[in-house]
C-alpha positions as CSV (number, residue, x, y, z in Angstrom):
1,X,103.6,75.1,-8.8
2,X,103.3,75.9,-5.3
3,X,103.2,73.2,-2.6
4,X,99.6,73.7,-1.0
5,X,98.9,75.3,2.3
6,X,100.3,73.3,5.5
7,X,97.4,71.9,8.0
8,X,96.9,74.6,11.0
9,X,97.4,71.9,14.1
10,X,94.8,73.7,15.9
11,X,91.4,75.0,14.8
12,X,90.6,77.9,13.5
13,X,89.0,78.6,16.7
14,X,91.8,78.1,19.2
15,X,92.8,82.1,18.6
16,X,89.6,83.7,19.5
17,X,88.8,81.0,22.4
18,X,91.8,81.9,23.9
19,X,91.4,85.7,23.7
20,X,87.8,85.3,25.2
21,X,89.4,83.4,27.9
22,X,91.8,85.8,28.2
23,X,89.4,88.7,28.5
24,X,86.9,87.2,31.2
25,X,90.6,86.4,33.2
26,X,91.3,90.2,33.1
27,X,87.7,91.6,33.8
28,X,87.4,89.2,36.8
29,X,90.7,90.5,38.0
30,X,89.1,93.8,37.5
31,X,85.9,93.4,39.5
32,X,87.1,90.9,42.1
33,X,90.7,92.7,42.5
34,X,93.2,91.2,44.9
35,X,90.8,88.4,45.3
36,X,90.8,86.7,42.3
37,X,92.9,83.8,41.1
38,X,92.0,81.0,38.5
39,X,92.4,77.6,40.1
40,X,93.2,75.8,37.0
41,X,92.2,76.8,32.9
42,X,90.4,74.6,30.7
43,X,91.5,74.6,27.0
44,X,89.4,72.8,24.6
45,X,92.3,72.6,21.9
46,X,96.1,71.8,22.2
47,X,98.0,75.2,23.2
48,X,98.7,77.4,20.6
49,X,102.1,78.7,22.6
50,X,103.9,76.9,25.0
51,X,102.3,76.0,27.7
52,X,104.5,78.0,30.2
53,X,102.8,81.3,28.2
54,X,99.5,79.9,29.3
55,X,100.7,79.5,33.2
56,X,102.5,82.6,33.5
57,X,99.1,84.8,32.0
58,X,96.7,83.0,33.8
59,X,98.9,82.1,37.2
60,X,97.1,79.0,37.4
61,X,97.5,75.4,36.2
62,X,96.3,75.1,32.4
63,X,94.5,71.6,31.0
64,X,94.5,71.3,27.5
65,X,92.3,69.6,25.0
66,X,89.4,69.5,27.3
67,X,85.4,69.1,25.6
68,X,85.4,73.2,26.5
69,X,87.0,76.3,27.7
70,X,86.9,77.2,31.4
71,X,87.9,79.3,33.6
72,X,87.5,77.1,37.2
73,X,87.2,79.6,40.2
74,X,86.7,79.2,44.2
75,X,83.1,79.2,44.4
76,X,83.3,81.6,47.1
77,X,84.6,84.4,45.1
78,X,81.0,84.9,44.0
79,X,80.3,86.1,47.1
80,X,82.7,88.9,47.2
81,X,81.2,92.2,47.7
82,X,82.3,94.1,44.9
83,X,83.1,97.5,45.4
84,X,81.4,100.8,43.3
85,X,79.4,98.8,41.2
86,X,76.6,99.7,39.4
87,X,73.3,98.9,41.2
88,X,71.3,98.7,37.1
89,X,74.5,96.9,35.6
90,X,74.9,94.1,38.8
91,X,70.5,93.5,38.7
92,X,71.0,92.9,34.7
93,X,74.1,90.5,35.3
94,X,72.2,89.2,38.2
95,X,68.9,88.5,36.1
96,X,70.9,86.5,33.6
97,X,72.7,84.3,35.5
98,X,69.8,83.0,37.6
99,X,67.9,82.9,34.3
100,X,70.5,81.3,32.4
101,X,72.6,79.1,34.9
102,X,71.7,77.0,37.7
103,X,73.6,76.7,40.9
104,X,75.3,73.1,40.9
105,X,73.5,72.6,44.1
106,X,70.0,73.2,42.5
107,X,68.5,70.2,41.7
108,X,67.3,69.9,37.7
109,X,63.9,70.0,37.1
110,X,62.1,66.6,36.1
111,X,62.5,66.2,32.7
112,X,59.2,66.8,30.4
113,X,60.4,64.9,27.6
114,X,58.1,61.5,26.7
């Protein structure tokens, strides 16, 4: 009889969070260029390599085990002019950021709940 399966000490999930974070750190080092650096990483699960892997990818301080995944920027990178972008592509991106995500210094709308 074989012994069954050993317990994966991270979720299932930790893989493809990781990659996603991994992806959004390259394409924002792909738009923003030069200017771009993480100030820290959020994990929301224990590393699944050591942490110095984490650190060395990102170049920024990595905090794991947190209630999400993050990648926490200089507010003031979003105000970097970016460089041959497409006028269609950057109205789109625009659109759903201001549709989906408020600024922190917008105040919430009153609630309508009872």
């Amino acid at each position: 009889m074989r012994p069954p399966p050993a317990q994966s000490p991270r979720p299932t999930w930790a893989i493809p969070a990781d990659l996603g974070l991994a992806t959004a750190h390259r394409l924002l080092g792909l738009v923003i260029r030069s200017g771009y650096r993480p100030r820290a990483v959020l994990l929301p699960h224990a590393p699944a390599a050591p942490s110095s892997s984490y650190v060395r990818f990102f170049g920024a301080e990595v905090r794991p085990e947190r209630t999400h995944g993050a990648l926490i920027i200089d507010g003031r990178l979003m105000d970097v002019p970016l460089q041959d972008v497409d006028e269609t592509i950057r109205r789109v991106a625009t659109s759903y950021l201001d549709t989906n995500f408020r600024h922190p210094a917008t105040p919430r709308p009153p609630s309508s709940a009872p």
